[in-house]
C-alpha positions as CSV (number, residue, x, y, z in Angstrom):
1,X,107.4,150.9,108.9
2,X,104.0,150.0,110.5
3,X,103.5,151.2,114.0
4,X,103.5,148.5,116.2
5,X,100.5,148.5,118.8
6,X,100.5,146.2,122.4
7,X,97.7,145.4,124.6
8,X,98.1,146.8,128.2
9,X,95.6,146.6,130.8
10,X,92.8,146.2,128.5
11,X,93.6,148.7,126.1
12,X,95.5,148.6,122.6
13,X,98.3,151.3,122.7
14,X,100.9,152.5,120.2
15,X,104.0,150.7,121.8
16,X,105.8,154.1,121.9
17,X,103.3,155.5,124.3
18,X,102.9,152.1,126.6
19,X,103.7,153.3,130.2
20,X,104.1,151.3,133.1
21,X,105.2,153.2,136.5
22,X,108.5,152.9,137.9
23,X,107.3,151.3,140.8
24,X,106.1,147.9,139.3
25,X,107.4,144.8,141.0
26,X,108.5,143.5,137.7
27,X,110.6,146.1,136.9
28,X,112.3,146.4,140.1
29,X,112.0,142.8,141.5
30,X,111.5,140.7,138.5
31,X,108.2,139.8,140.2
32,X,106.1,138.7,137.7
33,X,105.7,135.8,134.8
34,X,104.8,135.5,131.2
35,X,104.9,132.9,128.1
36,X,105.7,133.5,124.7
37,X,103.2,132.2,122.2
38,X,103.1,131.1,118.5
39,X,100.9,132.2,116.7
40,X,99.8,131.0,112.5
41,X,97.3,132.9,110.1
42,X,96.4,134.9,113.0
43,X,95.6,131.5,115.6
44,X,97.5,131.0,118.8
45,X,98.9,127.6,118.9
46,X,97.9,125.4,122.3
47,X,96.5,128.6,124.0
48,X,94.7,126.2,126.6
49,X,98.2,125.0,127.5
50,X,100.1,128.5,127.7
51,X,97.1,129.7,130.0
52,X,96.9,126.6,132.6
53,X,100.7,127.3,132.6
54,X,100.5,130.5,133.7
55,X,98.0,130.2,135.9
56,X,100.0,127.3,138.2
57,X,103.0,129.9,138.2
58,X,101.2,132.7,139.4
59,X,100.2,130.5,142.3
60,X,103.5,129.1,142.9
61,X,104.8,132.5,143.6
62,X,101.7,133.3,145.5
63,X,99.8,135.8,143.2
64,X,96.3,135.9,143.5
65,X,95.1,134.7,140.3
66,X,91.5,136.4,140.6
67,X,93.5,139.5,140.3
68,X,94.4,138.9,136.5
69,X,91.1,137.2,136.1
70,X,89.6,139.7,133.4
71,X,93.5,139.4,132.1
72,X,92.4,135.5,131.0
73,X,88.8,136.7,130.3
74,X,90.6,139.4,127.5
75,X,92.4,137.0,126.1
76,X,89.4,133.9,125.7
77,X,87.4,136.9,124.2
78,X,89.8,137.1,121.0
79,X,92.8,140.1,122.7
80,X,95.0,138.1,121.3
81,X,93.5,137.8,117.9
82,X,92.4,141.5,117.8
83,X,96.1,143.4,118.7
84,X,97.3,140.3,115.9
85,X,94.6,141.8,113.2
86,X,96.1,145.4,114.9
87,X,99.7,144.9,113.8
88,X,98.6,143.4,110.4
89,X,100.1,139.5,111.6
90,X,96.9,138.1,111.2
91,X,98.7,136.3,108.2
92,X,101.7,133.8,108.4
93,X,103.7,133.5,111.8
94,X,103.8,135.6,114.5
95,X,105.4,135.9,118.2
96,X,102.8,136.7,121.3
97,X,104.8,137.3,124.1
98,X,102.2,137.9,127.8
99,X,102.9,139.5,130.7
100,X,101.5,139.6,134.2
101,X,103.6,141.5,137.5
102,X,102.3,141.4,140.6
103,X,101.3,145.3,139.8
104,X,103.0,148.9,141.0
105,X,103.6,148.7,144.5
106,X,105.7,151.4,146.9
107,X,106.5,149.1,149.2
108,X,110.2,147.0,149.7
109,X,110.1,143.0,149.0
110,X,107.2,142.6,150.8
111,X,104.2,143.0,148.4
112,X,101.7,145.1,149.6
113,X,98.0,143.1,149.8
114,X,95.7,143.7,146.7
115,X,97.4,145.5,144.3
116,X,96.4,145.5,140.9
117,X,98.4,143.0,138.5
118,X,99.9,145.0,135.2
119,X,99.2,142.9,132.4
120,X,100.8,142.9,128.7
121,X,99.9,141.4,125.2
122,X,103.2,141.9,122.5
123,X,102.6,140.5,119.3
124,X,105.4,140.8,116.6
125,X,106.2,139.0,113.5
126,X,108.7,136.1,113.5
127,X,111.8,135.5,111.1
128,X,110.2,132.6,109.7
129,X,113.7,132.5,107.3
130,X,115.6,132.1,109.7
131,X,113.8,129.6,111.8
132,X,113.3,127.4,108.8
133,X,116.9,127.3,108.5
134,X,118.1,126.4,111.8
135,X,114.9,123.7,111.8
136,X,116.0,122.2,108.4
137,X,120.1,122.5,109.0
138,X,120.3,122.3,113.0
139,X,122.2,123.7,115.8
140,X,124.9,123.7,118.4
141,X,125.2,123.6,122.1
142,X,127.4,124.1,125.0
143,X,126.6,123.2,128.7
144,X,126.8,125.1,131.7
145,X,127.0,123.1,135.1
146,X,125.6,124.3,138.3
147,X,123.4,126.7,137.1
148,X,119.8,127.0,136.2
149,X,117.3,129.7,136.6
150,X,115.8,130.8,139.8
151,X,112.4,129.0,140.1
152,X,113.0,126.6,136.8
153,X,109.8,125.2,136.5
154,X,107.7,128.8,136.2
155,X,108.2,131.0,133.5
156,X,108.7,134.0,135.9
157,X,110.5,137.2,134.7
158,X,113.6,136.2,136.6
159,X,115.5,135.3,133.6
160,X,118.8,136.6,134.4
161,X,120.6,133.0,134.6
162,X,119.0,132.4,130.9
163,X,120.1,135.7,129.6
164,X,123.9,134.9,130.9
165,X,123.7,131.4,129.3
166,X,122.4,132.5,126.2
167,X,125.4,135.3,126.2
168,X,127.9,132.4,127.0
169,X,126.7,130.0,124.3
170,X,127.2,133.4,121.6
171,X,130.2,134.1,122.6
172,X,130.9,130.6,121.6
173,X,129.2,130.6,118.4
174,X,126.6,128.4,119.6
175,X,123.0,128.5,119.3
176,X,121.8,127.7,122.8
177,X,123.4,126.9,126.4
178,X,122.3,123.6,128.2
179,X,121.5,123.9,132.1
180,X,123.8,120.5,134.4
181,X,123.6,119.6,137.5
182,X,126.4,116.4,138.4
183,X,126.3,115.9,134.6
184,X,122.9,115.5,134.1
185,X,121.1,117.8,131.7
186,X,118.1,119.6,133.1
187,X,117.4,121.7,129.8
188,X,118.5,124.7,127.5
189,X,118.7,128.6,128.7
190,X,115.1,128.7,126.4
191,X,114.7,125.1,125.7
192,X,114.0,121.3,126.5
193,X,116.5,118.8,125.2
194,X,115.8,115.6,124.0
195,X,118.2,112.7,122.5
196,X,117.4,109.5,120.5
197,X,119.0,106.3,120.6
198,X,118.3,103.1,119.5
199,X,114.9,104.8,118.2
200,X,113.8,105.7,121.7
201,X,113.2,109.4,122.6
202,X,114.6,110.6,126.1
203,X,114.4,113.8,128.0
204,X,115.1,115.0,131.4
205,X,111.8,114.3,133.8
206,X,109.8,117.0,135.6
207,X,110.6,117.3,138.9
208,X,108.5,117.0,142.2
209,X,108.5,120.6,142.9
210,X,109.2,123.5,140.8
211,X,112.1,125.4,142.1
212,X,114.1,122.1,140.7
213,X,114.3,120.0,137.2
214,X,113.4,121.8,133.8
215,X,110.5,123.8,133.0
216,X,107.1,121.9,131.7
217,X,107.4,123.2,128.4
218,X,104.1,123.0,125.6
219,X,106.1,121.7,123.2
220,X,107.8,118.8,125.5
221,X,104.3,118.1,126.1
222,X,103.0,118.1,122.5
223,X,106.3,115.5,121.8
224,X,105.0,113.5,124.3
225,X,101.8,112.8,122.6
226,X,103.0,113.0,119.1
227,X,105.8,110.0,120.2
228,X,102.5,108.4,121.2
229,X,100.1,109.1,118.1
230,X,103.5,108.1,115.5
231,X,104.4,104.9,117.3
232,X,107.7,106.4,118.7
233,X,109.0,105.0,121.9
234,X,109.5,107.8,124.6
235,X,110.8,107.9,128.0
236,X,111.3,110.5,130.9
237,X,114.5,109.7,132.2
238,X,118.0,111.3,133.7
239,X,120.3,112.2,130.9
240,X,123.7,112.2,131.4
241,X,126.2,115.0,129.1
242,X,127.6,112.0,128.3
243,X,125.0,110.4,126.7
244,X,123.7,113.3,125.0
245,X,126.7,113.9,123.4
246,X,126.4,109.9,122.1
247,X,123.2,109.7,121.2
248,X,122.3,108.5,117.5
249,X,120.3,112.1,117.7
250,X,119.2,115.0,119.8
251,X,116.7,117.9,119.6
252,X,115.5,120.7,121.8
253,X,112.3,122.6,121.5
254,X,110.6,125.6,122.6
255,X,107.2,127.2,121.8
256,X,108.6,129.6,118.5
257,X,111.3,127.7,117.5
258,X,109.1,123.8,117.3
259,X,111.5,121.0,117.1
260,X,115.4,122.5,116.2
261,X,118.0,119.4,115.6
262,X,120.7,119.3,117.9
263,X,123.5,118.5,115.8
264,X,127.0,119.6,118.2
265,X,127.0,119.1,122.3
266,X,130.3,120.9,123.0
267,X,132.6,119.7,120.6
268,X,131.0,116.4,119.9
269,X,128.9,115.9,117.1
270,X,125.2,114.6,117.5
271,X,125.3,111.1,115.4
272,X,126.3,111.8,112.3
273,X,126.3,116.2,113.1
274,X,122.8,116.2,110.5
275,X,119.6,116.4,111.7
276,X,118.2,112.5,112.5
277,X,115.4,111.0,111.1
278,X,113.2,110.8,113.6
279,X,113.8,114.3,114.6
280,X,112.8,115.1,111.3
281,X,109.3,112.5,111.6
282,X,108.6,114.5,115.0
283,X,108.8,117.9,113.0
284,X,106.4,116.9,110.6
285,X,104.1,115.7,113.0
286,X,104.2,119.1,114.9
287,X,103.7,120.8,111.3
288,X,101.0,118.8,110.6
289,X,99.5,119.7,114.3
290,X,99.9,123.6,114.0
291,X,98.1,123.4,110.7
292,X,95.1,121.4,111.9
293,X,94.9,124.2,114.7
294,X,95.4,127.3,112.3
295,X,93.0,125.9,110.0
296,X,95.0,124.9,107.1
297,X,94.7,121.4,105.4
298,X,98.0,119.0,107.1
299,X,100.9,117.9,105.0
């Protein structure tokens, strides 16, 4: 088995000897945020995206991003690409997962003034099988109402509400759990959710302010633009269970996973319960996308 090697606080580290002190606010308060990253032939896909990201949520909960400055300097150097190269996944598909708490800290919920963020790089290989499957075949879902994560649009390591909903939807022998609110879908435990009907792509809009609405995920964005570049009508609009469950097709997407068919909402099949057709235009556009970016001639 090859040791596996993370980045933390600017150095590379076996994993098995990565220490971070009892006291950090992440571990005891879940005060912190990350994003998870794809990466291909050792490239991480819309990096731009995942850093702007995670710069808004550190200043939604009030971090002070010059903290983790040299954090985002490491990783526009190449941390990213070096700790890939490190753990020998510089070739084919790999998962970057980065972290940033608010740092070690003795005090109580109060965070102490200046303390030094702890950051993280993980990089580990993905089951590309497996994905390929679920992308080609498609999923299930259930829904959960009156629930949704703590601040839903920052990706903060307060996941607890995702964790329960991704338990529920196992237990169930579905693939993901789907956030309501008065019947309206906000998005998936890990996911956005999208539904087609009458050719036109719909999915729950962002909402004023972050602690409501679903999170402003990279790969909701990149549909947006690829509904654009392929002629696809799109629109931002409440979604009702109801008409999720009825649409001619649904999908929901994250950054590892792409675009995944939604082919079951509770008990109700999506359409025809097989993965639609422009679901399956969409995924070839993002295809085509992470190959442009990784070097590799499009489809």
């Amino acid at each position: 088995m090859t040791k596996e090697f993370v980045w933390l606080n600017g150095k590379t580290v076996p994993a098995d000897k990565a220490l971070v002190p009892i006291s950090d606010r992440g571990f005891n308060y879940g005060d912190g945020l990350f994003e998870t990253i794809k990466a291909v032939e050792g490239e991480p896909l819309f990096l731009k995206e995942h850093l702007k990201r995670l710069v808004q949520g550190a200043r939604t909960i009030r971090m002070d991003v010059r903290l983790f400055e040299p954090f985002i300097e490491s990783i526009n150097k190449g941390a990213i690409e070096t700790l890939l190269k490190k753990n020998r996944l510089d070739r084919g598909e790999a998962y970057i997962k980065l972290l940033v708490t608010r740092g070690a800290d003795t005090g109580g919920h109060l965070p102490s003034e200046g303390i030094t963020p702890t950051t993280v790089i993980v990089a580990r290989k993905i089951d590309g099988g497996r994905l390929a499957a679920i992308r080609e075949k498609g999923i299930s879902a259930i829904t959960i109402e009156g629930s949704s994560p703590a601040i839903p649009g920052v990706k903060s390591l307060n996941y607890l509400t995702s964790v329960l909903a991704k338990m529920s939807a196992d237990k169930k022998g579905a693939f993901e759990s789907i956030f309501t609110d008065n019947s309206l879908v906000i998005e998936g435990s890990s996911t956005n959710v999208f539904a087609v009907k009458g050719g036109i792509v719909t999915t729950p809009p962002l909402a004023s302010s972050l602690s409501r609405g679903p999170l402003p995920g990279i790969i909701r964005g990149e549909v947006k633009k690829l509904c654009k570049k392929g002629g696809i009508p799109f629109s931002e609009a409440p979604l009702s269970i109801s008409a999720l469950e009825k649409a001619d097709e649904a999908f929901l997407t994250n950054s590892i996973i792409g675009i995944v068919p939604l082919v079951k909402v509770n008990r109700a099949k999506t359409g025809d319960g097989r993965p639609g057709p422009v679901t399956q235009r969409l995924q070839w556009l993002l295809e085509a996308r992470y190959k442009k970016i990784s070097g590799d001639s499009a489809p």
